[in-house]
N, C-alpha and C positions, 0 to 999 in steps of 0.2 A: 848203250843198252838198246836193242832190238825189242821195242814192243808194240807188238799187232793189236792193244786192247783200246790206243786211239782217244778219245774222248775219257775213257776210263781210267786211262795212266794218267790224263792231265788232270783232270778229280783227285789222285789219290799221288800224284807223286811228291815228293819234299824233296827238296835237295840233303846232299848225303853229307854235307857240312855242318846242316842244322842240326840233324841225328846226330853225328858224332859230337857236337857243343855239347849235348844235351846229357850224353853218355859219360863222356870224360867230365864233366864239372863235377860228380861225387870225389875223381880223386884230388881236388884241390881245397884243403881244408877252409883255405878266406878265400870268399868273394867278393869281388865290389861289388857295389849298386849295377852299374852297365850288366856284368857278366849274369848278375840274377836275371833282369829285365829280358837279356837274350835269352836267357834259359826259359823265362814264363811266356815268353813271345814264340821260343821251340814246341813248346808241351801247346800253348795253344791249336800252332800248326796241322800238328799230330795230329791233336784232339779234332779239329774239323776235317782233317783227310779222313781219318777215322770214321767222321758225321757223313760226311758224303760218301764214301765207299758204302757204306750199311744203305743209307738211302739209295743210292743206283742198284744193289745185290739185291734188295727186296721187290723195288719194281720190276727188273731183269724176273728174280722168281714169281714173281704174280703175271707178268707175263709169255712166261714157258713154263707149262706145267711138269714138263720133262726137270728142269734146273731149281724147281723149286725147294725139293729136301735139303738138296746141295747147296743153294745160296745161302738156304735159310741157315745151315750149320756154319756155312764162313761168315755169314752177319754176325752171331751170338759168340764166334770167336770175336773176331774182331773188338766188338762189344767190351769181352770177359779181356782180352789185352788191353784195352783202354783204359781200363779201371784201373 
């Protein structure tokens, strides 16, 4: 993956192994203990990629007035998918 956002991508990226644990464990009716632990340790992840994206998209809009409507609408997405 080609990404110019640099500091940004390392904030926000996960590895695509984790996502997909995290995906695929609804179709496996029994879990052990390990696979739940990696599943609450994925969703954790997430959830701070999540934390940090919204905190760098809020500063970036507080300082470019131009980017601000526009960050401000991908923070509260972000936000509203996280829930």
């Amino acid at each position: 993956m080609d990404c110019r956002l640099g500091p940004l991508h390392q904030l926000t990226h996960i590895p695509a192994k984790m996502i997909t644990t995290l995906i695929n464990h609804k179709e496996k009716p029994k879990k052990s203990e390990k696979t739940l632990q990696a599943i609450q340790r994925v969703g954790q992840a997430v959830n701070q990629a999540v934390g940090r994206f919204v905190t760098v998209g809020e500063t970036i809009g507080n300082e470019n007035r131009e980017l601000k409507e526009e960050m401000g609408f991908a923070c509260s997405e972000a936000r509203r998918a996280g829930e």
